[in-house]
Structures are given as structure tokens and as C-alpha cells.
C-alpha positions in Angstrom: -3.7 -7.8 16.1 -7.0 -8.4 18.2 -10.2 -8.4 16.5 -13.9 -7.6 17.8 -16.9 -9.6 15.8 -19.8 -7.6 14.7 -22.2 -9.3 17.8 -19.6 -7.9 20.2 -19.0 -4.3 19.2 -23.1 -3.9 19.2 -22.7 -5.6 23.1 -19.5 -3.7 24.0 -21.2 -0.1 22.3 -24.4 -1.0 24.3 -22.3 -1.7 27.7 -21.0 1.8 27.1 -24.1 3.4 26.5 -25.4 1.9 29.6 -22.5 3.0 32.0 -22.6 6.5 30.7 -19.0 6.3 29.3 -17.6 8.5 26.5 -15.1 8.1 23.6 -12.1 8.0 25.7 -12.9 4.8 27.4 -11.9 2.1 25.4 -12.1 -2.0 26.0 -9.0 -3.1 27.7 -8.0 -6.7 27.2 -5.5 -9.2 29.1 -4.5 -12.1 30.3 -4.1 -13.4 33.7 -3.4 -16.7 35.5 -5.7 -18.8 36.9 -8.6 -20.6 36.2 -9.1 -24.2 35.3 -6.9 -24.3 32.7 -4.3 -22.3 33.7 -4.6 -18.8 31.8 -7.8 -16.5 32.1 -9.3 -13.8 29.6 -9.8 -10.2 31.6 -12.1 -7.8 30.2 -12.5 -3.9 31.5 -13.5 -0.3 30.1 -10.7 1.8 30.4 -9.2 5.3 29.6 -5.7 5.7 30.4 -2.7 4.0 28.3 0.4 2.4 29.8 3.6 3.0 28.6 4.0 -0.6 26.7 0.9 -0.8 25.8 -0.5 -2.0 22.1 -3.2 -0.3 20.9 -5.3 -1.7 18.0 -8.8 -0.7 16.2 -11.2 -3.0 14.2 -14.7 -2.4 13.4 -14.5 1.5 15.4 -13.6 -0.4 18.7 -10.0 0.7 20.3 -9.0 -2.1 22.0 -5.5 -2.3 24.3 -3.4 -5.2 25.9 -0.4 -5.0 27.2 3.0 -6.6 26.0 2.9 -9.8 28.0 -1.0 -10.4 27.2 -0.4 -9.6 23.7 1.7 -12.8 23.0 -1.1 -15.2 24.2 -3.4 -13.2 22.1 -2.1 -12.2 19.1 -4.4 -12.8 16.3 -7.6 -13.6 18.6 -10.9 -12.8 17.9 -13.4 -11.5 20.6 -17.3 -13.0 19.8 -20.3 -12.6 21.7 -22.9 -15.4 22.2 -26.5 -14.8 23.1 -27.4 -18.5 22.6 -29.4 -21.3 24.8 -26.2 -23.0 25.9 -25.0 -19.2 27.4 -24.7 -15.5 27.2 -21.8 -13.5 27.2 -18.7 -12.9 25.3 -16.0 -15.3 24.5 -12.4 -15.6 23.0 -12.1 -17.1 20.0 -8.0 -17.7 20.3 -5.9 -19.6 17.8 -3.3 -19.7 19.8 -4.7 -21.6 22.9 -4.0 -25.5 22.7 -6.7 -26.4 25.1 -9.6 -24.5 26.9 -12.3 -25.4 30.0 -15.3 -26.5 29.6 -16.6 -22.9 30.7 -15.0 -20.7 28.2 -13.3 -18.6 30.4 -9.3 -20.2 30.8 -7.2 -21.5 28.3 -3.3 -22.8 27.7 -0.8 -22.5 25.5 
């Protein structure tokens, strides 16, 4: 399962609000290579499913990754941060053994 914290299902409602999208878009997750450490988090609003697809809920958000991304981020948490040392969300994933300096690219 993926979950959302509380900080980022008021950022992701609000991003929602602001691009005028309705109930069928929903937050699609994934994983990608690249970045510094080898793996990269991908964010995007979406409204049409894949066939292999996994589809989970927490706190009223639908969030969906597909098969391959699902395995790097089983059991990860999504977090927002609105602090001094940066804004925006981040990944909060059990799974990665290291991570960059930025946040934004992990490995397993």
C-alpha cells in the first residue's frame, strides 16, 4: 500500500482545486530512473487506469502506480514539507537504502 500524510492530501486537494480538476483525476505515482542516486519519484494528476495498474485509497486520496513502481514503493508514505530548509512534497520510503541530498532519487 501507498499512504498520503494529512499535510499532503490538503496540498494535493488544493493543487486540484487550482487546476480545475474533478473526481476522476486521481494522483498517479511512479518510479523512474535517473537522478543522482539512481531511482526518481514521478508525480502527475491523472484519470485513466492501465490495465496492471494498483489502485489504493488512504485519507479520501486514490492514488495508482503501476506493477514495476509498486515494488520500490510498497509501504511508502507521501509527506509534504512547507519548512525553511524547502517546500514541496517528499517520499518518505522504507524501502530505499540510500537517497540524494535533494530528496528527489533514491536506491534500493
Amino acid at each position: 500500500m501507498i499512504f498520503i500524510s494529512d499535510k499532503a492530501k490538503q496540498h494535493v486537494v488544493e493543487l486540484k482545486q487550482e487546476a480545475n480538476l474533478d473526481n476522476s483525476y486521481f494522483l498517479r505515482v511512479s518510479v523512474v530512473g535517473g537522478g543522482c542516486s539512481g531511482l526518481s519519484y514521478k508525480m502527475d494528476f491523472d484519470n485513466e487506469t492501465q490495465p496492471k495498474d494498483q489502485t489504493f485509497e488512504d485519507k479520501g486520496i486514490k492514488l495508482v502506480t503501476d506493477m514495476k513502481s509498486l515494488l520500490y514503493l510498497m509501504d511508502t508514505e507521501l509527506d509534504y514539507s512547507d519548512g525553511l530548509n524547502g517546500k514541496g512534497f517528499q517520499f518518505i520510503n522504507p524501502n530505499a537504502s540510500r537517497s540524494c541530498g535533494c530528496g528527489e532519487s533514491f536506491a534500493v
